[in-house]
VEXDREN-2710 file (C-alpha; in Angstrom, 1 decimal):
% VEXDREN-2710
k/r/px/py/pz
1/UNK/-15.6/-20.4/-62.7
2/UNK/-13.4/-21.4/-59.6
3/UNK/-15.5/-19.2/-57.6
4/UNK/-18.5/-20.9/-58.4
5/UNK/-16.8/-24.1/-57.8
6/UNK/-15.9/-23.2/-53.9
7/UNK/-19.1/-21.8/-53.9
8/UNK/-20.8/-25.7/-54.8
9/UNK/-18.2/-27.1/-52.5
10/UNK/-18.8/-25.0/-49.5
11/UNK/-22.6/-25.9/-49.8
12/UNK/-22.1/-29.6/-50.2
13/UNK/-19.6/-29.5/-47.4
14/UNK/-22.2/-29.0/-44.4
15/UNK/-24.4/-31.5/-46.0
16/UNK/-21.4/-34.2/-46.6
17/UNK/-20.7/-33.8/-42.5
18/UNK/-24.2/-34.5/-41.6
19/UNK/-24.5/-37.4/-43.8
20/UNK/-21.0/-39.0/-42.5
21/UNK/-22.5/-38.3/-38.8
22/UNK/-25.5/-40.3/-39.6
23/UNK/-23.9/-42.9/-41.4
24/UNK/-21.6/-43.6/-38.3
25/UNK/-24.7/-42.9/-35.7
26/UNK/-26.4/-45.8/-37.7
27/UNK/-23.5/-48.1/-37.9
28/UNK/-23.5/-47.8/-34.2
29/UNK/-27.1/-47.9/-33.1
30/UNK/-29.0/-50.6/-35.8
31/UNK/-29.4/-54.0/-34.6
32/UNK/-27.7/-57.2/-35.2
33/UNK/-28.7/-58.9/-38.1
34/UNK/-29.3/-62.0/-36.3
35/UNK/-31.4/-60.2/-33.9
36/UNK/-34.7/-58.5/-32.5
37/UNK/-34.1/-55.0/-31.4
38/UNK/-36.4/-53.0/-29.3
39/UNK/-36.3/-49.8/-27.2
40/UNK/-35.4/-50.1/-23.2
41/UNK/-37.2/-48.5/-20.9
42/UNK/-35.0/-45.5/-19.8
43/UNK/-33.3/-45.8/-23.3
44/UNK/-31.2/-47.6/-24.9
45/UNK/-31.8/-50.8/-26.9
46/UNK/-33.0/-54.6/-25.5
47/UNK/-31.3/-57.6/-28.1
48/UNK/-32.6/-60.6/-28.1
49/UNK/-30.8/-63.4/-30.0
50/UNK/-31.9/-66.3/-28.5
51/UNK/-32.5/-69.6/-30.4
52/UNK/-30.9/-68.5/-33.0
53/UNK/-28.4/-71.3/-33.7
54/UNK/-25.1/-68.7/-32.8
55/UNK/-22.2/-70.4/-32.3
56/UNK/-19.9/-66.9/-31.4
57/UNK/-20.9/-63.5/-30.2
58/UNK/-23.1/-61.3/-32.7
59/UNK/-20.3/-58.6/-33.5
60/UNK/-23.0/-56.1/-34.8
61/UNK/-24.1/-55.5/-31.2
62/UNK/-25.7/-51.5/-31.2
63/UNK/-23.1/-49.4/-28.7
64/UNK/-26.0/-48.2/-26.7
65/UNK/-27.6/-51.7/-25.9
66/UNK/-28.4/-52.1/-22.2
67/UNK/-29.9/-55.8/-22.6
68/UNK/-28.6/-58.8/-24.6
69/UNK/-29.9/-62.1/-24.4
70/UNK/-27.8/-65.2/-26.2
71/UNK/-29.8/-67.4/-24.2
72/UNK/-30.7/-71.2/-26.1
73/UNK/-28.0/-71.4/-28.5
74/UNK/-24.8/-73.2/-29.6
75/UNK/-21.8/-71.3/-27.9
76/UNK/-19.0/-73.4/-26.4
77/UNK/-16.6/-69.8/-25.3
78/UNK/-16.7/-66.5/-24.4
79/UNK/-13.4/-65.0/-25.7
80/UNK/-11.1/-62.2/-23.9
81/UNK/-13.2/-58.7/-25.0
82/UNK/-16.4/-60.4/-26.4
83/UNK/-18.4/-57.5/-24.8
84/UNK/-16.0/-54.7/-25.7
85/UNK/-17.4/-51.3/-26.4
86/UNK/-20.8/-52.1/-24.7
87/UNK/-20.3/-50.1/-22.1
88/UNK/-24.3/-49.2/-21.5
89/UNK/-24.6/-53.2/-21.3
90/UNK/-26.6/-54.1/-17.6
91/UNK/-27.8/-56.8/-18.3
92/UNK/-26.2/-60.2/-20.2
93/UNK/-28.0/-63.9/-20.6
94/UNK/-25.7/-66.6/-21.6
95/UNK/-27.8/-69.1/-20.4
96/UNK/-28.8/-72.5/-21.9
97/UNK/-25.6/-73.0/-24.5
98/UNK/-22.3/-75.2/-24.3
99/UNK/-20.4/-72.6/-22.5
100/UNK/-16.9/-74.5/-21.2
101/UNK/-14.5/-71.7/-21.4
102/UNK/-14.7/-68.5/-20.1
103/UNK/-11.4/-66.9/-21.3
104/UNK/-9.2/-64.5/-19.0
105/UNK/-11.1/-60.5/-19.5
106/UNK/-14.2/-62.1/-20.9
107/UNK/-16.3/-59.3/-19.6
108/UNK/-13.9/-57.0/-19.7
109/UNK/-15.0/-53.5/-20.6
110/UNK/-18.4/-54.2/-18.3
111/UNK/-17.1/-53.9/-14.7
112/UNK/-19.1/-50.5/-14.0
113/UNK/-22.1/-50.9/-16.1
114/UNK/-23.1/-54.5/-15.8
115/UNK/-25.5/-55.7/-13.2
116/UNK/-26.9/-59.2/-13.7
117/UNK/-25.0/-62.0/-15.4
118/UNK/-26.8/-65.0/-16.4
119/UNK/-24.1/-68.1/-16.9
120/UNK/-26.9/-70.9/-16.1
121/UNK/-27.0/-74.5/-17.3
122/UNK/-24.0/-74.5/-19.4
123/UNK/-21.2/-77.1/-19.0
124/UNK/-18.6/-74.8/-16.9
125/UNK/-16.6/-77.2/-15.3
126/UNK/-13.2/-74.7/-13.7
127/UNK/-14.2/-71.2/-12.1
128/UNK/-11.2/-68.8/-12.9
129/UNK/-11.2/-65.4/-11.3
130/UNK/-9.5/-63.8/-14.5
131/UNK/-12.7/-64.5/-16.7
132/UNK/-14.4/-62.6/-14.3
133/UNK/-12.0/-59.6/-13.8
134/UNK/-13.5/-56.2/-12.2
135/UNK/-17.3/-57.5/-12.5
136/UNK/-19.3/-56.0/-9.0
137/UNK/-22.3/-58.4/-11.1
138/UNK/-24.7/-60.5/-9.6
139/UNK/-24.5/-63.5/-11.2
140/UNK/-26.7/-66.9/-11.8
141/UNK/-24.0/-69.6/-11.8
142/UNK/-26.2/-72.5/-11.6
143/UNK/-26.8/-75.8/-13.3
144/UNK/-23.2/-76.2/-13.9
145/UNK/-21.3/-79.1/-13.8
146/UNK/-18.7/-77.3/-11.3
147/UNK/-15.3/-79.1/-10.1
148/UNK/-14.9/-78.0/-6.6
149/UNK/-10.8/-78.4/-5.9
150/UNK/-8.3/-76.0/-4.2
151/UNK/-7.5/-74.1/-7.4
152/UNK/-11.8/-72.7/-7.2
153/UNK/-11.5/-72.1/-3.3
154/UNK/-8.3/-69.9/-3.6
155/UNK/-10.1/-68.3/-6.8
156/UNK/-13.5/-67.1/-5.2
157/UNK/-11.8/-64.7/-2.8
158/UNK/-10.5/-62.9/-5.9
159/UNK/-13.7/-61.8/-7.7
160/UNK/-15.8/-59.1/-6.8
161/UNK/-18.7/-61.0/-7.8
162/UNK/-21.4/-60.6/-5.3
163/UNK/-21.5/-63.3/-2.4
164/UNK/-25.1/-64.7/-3.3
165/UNK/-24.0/-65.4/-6.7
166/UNK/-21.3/-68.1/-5.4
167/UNK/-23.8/-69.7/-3.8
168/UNK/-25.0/-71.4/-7.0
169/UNK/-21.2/-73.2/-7.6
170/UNK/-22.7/-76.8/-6.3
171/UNK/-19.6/-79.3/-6.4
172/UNK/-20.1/-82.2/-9.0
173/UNK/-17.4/-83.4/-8.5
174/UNK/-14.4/-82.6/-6.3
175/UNK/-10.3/-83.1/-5.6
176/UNK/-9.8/-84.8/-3.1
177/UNK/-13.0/-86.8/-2.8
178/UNK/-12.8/-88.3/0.2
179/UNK/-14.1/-84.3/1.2
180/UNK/-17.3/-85.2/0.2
181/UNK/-18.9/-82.3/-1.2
182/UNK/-20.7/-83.2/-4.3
183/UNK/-24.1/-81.7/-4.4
184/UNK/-23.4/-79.0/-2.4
185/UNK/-22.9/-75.3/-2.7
186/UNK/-19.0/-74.8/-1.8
187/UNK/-19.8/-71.4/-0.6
188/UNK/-21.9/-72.7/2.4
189/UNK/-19.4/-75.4/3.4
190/UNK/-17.2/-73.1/5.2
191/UNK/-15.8/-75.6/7.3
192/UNK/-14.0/-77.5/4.1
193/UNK/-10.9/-76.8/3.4
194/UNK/-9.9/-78.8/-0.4
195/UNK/-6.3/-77.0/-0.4
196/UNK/-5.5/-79.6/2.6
197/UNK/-3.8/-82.1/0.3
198/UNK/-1.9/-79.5/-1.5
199/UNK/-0.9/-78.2/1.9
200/UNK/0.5/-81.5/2.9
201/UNK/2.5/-82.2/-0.1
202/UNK/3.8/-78.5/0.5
203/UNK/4.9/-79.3/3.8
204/UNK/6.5/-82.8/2.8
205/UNK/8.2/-81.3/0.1
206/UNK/9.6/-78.3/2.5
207/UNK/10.6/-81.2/4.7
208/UNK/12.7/-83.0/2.0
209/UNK/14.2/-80.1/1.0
210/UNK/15.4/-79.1/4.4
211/UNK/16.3/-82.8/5.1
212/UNK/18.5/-82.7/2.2
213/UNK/20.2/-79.6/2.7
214/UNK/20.9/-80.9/6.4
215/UNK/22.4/-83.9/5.0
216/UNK/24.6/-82.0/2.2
217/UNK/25.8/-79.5/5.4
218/UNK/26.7/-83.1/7.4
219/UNK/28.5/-84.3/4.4
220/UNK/30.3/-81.8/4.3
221/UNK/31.4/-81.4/7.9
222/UNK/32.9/-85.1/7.2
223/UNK/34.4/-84.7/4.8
224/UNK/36.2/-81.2/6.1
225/UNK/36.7/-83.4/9.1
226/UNK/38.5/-86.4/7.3
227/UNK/40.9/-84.0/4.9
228/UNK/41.7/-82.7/8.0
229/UNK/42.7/-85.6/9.6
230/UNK/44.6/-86.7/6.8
231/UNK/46.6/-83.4/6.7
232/UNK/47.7/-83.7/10.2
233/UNK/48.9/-87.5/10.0
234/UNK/50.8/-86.6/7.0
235/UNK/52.2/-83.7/9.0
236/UNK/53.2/-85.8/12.0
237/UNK/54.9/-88.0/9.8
238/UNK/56.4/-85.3/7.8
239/UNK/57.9/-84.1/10.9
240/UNK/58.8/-87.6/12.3
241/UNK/61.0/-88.3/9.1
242/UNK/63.0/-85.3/10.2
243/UNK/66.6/-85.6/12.1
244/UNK/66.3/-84.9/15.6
245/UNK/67.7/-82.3/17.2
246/UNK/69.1/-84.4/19.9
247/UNK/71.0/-87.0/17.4
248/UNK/72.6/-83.8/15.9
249/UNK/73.9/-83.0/19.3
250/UNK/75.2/-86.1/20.2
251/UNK/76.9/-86.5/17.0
252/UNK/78.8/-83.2/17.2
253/UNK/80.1/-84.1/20.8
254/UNK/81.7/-86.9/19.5
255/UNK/83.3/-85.3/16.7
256/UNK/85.1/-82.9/19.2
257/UNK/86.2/-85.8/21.7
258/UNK/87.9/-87.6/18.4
259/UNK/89.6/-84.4/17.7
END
């Protein structure tokens, strides 16, 4: 009886393997529920969710999806690892939503298989190099309602983003304003330098610091100056309290011509 019992289970064991391999297989290739799959040229899948109301990332994303397009709907934020374990993902629309936020490591996971990023007409106001971290991308970044300050210019240098996709960061508005650059693409205004305020108050605050440790050292000096003074006097006097050598003198010779 037990042998025919290891008999059934050795037979069903083979067959319970291959289902479990399927089962995960099609957990990890069927599309999103609130999606259209279809096959990409050169394999892989092509998911289209746009207009579909989403207001956060489809989690059901297939693992071998090369295209995704969340273009026309509701989200406001892409969060830290919203793309994670696509890593056959080339190409990504986000345009057309309420994107503001683009959290630090949103794309992260896609630096060596992503190749065109589509950001365009969302409401990104701050460009932050850490939402952008490792991506070699080109990217659409247009249609934005940018603010061009020193905290963007020191930023761009840091992403790997590249160049002709930070042409489409046109200033709406700008600190200090007086640079006039709204309406333009910051990336072609090489002459404009929006970190010179920041610079200034850097150098007035370097000069206040140095001015007041100058002062404190003169204080001091003074002061060291004026104890020592005092010292001294009180010294002198000290010593002018003292009998003189010479009364002492004179007061013993007279003693002996008494005696």
């Amino acid at each position: 009886m037990s042998i025919a019992v290891d008999y059934v289970v050795m037979c069903l064991l083979p067959h319970s393997l291959v289902l479990m391999t399927f089962c995960f297989h099609h957990a990890a290739t069927t599309c999103s529920k609130h999606c259209y799959c279809s096959e990409s040229d050169g394999g892989g899948k092509t998911v289209r969710c746009s207009n579909q109301q989403l207001t956060a990332i489809p989690q059901d994303i297939p693992n071998d999806t090369r295209r995704v397009y969340l273009d026309f709907n509701l989200l406001t934020s892409i969060p830290a690892n919203a793309f994670a374990g696509l890593s056959h993902l080339a190409e990504l629309d986000l345009s057309h939503n309420d994107i503001s936020q683009l959290q630090p490591g949103a794309f992260r996971g896609l630096s060596s298989s992503l190749q065109f990023l589509d950001l365009s007409a969302n409401k990104l106001v701050h460009f932050t190099a850490d939402s952008f971290e490792g991506l070699r991308a080109r990217a659409n970044l247009t249609n934005n309602p940018w603010h061009c300050d020193c905290n963007l210019q020191m930023a761009m240098p840091r992403v790997d983003l590249e160049p002709v996709s930070l042409t489409g960061i046109v200033c709406q508005t700008s600190d200090p304003e007086e640079m006039s650059v709204q309406g333009l693409a910051f990336l072609l205004e090489p002459d404009v330098d929006l970190c010179v305020v920041m610079k200034r108050t850097t150098d007035v605050a370097m000069l206040v610091v140095m001015f007041g440790w100058f002062t404190m050292v003169i204080s001091y000096l003074v002061y060291y100056v004026r104890a020592n003074q005092e010292d001294a006097r009180r010294h002198l006097e000290y010593l002018k309290s003292l009998p003189s050598r010479q009364a002492k003198s004179e007061e013993s010779s007279t003693i002996s011509t008494v005696v």
